[in-house]
N, C-alpha and C positions, 0 to 999 in steps of 0.2 A: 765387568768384562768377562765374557766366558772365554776359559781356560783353552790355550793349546793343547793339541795332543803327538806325542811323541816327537819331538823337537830333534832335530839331526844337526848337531851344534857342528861350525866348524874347526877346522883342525889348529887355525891360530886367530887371534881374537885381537888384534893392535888396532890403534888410531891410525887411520889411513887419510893424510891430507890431500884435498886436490882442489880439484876449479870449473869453475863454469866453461862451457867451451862455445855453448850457441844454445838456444832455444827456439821452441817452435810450438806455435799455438795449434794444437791439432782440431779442436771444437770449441764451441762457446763456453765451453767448462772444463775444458782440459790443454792442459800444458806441459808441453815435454822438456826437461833440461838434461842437456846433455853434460857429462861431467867427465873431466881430461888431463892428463899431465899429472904432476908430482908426482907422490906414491901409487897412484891406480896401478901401476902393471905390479903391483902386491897383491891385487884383488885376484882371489882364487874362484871361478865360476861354478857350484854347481846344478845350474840349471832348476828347473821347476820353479818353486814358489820363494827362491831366495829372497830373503828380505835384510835390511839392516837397520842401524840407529845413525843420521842425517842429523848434523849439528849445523844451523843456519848461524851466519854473522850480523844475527839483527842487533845487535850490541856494539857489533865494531869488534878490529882485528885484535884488542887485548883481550877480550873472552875467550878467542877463540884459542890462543895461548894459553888461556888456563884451564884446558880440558884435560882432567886427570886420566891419565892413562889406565884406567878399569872404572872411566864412569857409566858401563852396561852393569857393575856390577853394587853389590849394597854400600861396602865404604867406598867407591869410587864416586857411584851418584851421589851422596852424602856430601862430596868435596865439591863434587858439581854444585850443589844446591847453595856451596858455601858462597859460590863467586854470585857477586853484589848484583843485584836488578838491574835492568840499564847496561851492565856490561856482560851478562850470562847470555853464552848464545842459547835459541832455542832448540829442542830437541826433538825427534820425531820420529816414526817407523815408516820405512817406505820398500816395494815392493821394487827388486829389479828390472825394469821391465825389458831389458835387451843388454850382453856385454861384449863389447870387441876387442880380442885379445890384440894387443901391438903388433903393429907387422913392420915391414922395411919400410913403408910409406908413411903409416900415422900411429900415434901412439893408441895405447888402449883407451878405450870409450865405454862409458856407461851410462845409459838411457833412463829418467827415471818422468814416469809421468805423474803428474800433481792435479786432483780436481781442485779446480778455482769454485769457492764458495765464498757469494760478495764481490766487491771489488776494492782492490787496493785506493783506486783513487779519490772514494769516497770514505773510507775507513771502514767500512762493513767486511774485509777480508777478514781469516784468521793468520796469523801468524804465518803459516807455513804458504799459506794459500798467495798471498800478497807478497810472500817472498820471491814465489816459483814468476807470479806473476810482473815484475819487476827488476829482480837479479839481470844482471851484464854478463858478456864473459871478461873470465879473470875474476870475480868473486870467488871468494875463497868456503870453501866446504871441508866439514872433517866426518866421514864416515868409520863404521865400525859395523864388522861382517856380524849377522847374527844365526845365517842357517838357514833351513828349512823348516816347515809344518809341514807340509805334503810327504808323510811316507808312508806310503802302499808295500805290500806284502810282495818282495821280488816275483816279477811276473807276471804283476796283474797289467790286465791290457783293456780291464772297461771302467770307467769312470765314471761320476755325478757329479756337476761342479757345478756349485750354486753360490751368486754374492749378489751385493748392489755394487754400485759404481765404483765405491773403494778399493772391492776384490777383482773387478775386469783385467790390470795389472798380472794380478797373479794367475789367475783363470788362462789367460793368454802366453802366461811365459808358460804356466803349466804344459798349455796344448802344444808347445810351439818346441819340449822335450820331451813328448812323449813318442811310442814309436808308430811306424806311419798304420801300420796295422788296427793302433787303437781304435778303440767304441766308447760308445756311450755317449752322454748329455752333457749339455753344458749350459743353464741357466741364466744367465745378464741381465739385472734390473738397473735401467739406467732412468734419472728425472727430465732426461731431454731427447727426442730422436736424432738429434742432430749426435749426440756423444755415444750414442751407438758403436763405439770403433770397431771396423770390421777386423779379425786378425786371422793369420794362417791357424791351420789345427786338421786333425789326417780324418779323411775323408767322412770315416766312419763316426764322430762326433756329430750330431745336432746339436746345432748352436741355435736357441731360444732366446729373442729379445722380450723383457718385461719394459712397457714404456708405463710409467710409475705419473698414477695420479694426481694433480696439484692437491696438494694439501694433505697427501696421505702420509704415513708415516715410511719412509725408507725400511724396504727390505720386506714388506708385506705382502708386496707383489710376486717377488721373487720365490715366495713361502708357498701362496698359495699356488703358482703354476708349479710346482714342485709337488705340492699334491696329489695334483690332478693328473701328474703327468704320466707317461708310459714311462717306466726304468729298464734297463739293460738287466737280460737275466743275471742269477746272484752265480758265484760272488762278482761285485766290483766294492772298487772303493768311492767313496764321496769325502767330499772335501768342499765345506762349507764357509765361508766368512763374511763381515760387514758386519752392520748396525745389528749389537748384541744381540736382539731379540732371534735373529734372521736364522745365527751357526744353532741357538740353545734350541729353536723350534722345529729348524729342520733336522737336526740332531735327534731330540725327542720321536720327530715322526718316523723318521730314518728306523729308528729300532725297535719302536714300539707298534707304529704299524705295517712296518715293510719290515721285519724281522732282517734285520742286517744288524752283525754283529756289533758292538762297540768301538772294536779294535780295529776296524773298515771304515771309522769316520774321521777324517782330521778335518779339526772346526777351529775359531776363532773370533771373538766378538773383536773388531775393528776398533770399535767407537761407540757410544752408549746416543742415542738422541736426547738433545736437553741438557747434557753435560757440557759445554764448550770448554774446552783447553783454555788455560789463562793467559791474556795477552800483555806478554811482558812489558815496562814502560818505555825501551827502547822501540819498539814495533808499535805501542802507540803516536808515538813522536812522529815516526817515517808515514804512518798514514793521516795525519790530520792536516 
């Protein structure tokens, strides 16, 4: 996995229980769940590319009781890893994509969209995918805030945003806090027209759709229109992720041959292709 860069931790780091509230199928590949109630108005929002750690109840509601309170960290996750297969929920990184503080009328609300890869009903989902894909409201979640990647140099107001489908999430909450003034690109490789999601982002952004080849490998697309493409004069910052290859190449091109500094790139390999996460034996049970 290529490495974050300059991570903007937040201020408190606790187990945050909450729930499903409703879902909504937004395209043949993507799935929004919305999450509500219990601890959420804990949830501190800072905007851009917030992400967190998302513990699934594919185990059932005693895993979800034994998630140690520092399992983001090395002997936390160690205690995590202790609790039994079968009963260990799953864990995951997911990108904020929208949060609504409590008001007099509804509680706080947190948006999180899940590409569906496979399908639950035939057991070809992963874990997460077949969760998003099936979860009720009132399922129960336990989240754990983890920060930012996205930090730009106070002030900057031209961007580069390039991902495949994993990063559209963030690409979007990105554009959706920055100010309306911004510029610059913003790259989207996605495997289906249909999951193209359109999102708000200030004027001055060009949003570029990559519709991604059958059979080609994720994130290849996105490389090369990024190549070829016209950039915002320097400085801006870029801000890379997806399928590892995607942040390390654009990265590399980024400063070896558009001379942009190092410290102007926040990247992140996603996910490796060829690697599948392992599906615990509780989530093969629910899908067969």
């Amino acid at each position: 996995m290529a490495s974050a860069s300059r991570l903007v931790k937040p201020a408190v780091q606790e187990l945050m229980h909450t729930s499903v509230a409703r879902t909504e199928r937004l395209s043949p590949h993507w799935m929004r769940v919305t999450l509500s109630g219990g601890e959420l108005d804990r949830f501190a929002p800072l905007g851009y590319d917030q992400w967190f750690r998302i513990f699934l109840p594919l185990g059932g509601e005693e895993g979800m009781e034994r998630i140690p309170a520092k399992a983001n960290k090395l002997f936390g996750y160690l205690k995590y890893l202790r609790i039994p297969d079968g009963v260990r929920p799953v864990m995951r990184n997911y990108t904020v994509r929208a949060f609504r503080a409590a008001s007099d009328d509804s509680p706080a609300e947190l948006d999180v969209d899940f590409v569906l890869h496979g399908s639950a009903a035939d057991g070809t989902a992963g874990p997460a995918s077949g969760w998003a894909e099936t979860c009720e409201p009132g399922d129960n979640v336990v989240l754990i805030d983890e920060g930012l990647a996205f930090n730009p140099a106070r002030g900057t107001d031209r961007v580069v945003l390039v991902a495949d489908e994993t990063g559209l999430p963030a690409v979007a909450a990105i554009c959706a806090s920055l100010p309306a003034e911004a510029t610059g690109r913003a790259i989207v490789e996605v495997g289906d027209e249909a999951d193209a999601l359109a999102f708000d982002h200030p004027a001055g952004i060009d949003v570029q759709w990559v519709i991604r080849d059958a059979g080609a490998k994720p994130g290849a697309g996105a490389l090369t229109a990024l190549i070829a493409a016209e950039l915002p004069a320097s400085p801006f910052h870029a801000y890379i992720v997806g399928e590892q290859a995607l942040p390390t190449g654009a990265r590399r091109h980024l400063t070896t041959e558009r001379g942009v500094a190092k410290d102007r790139v926040s990247f992140c390999g996603y996910w490796r292709a060829g690697a599948a996460s392992p599906t615990p034996k509780a989530q093969a049970g629910a899908n067969a």
